[in-house]
C-alpha positions in Angstrom: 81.1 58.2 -5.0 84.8 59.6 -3.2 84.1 63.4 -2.9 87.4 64.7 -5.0 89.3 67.2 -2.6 91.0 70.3 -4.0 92.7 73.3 -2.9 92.6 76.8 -5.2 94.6 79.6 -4.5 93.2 83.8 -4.4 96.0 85.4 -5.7 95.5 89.6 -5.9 98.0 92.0 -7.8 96.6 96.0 -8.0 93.0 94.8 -7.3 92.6 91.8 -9.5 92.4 88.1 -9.0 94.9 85.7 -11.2 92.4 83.4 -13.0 93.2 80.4 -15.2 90.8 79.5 -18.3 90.3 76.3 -19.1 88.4 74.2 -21.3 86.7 70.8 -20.8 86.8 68.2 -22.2 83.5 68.0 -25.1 81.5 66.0 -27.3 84.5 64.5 -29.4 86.4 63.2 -26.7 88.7 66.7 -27.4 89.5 69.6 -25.0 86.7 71.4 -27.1 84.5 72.0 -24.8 83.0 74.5 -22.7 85.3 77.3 -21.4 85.6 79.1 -18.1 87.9 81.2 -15.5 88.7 79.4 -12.1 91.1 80.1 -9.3 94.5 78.7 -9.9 94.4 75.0 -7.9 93.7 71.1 -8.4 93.6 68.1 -6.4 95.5 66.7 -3.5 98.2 64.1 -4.4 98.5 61.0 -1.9 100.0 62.2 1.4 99.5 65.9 0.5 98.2 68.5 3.0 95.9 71.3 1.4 98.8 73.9 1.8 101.2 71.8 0.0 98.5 71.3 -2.5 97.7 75.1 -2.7 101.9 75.9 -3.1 102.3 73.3 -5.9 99.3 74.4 -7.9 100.2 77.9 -7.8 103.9 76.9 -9.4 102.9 74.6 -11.7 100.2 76.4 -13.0 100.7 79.4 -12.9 104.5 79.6 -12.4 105.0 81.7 -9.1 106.3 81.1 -5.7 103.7 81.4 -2.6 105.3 82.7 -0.2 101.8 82.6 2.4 98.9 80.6 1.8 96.0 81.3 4.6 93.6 78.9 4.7 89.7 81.2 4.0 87.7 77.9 3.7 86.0 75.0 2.2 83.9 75.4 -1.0 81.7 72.9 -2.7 81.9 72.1 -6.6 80.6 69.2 -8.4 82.7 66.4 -7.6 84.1 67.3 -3.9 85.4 70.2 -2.0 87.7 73.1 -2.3 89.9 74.0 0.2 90.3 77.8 -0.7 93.4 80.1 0.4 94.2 83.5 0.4 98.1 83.5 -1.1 101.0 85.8 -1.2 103.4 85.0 -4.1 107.0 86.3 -4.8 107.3 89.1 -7.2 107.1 87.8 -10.6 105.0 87.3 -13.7 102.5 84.6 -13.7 103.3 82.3 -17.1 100.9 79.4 -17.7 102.2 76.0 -16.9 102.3 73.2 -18.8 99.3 71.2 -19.1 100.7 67.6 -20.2 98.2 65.8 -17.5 97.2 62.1 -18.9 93.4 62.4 -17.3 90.3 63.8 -18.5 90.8 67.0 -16.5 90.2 70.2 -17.9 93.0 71.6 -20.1 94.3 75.2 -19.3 94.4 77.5 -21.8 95.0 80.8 -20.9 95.4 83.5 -17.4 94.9 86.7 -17.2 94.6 89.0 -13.8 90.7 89.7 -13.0 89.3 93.2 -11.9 87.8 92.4 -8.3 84.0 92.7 -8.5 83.1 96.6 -6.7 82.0 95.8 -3.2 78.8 96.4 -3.8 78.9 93.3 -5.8 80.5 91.4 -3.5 78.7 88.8 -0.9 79.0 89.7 2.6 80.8 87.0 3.5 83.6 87.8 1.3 84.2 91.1 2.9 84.7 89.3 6.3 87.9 87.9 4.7 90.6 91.1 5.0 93.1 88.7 4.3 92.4 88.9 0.6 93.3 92.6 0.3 89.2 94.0 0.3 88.3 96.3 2.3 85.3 98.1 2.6 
């Protein structure tokens, strides 16, 4: 099996994270299916680099404009691998995007901004990452 590449964006506002809920896809065929936060991001289109995927996502799904995107690292997940940035956007409200994709692909459903974990919560190799506004 092709391992799936992604890339997800870390967006922090005031010491939270912008997540995205989704849904999958569940028994019926439906998005009625299990439901979960994730970083803003999705896959890489034909001829895309990870920062072009990171810059799309973040506009279409969540409707701001990066204005940085540092790449942190890669991440496993079921299917593949995430490419994972730290990203500054443009001022601006985050407004879910529309979700009119013809795949089986989780559906998005909501976003809200996250309260960061307290560091003592947070894995060491995180807090090697100042880029992503923690600091110890």
């Amino acid at each position: 099996m092709t391992q799936r590449r992604r890339a997800a964006a870390v967006i922090i506002r005031d010491g939270k994270v912008l997540m995205v809920r989704e849904r999958s896809r569940g028994d019926t065929g439906r998005h009625d299916g299990q439901s979960y936060w994730t970083l803003p991001g999705g896959g890489l289109q034909p001829g895309e680099t990870d920062e072009q995927a990171v810059r799309r996502e973040v506009a279409e799904e969540v409707g701001l404009t990066a204005i940085s995107a540092t790449y942190i690292r890669d991440m496993h997940y079921p299917s593949g691998i995430t490419a994972v940035f730290a990203v500054t956007v443009a001022d601006g409200e985050p407004r879910l995007g529309a979700d009119d994709l013809p795949c089986d692909c989780p559906r998005m459903i909501g976003l809200d901004w996250i309260p960061l974990p307290t560091m003592a919560a947070v894995p060491a190799m995180l807090i090697e990452w100042p880029e992503l506004g923690w600091s110890s």
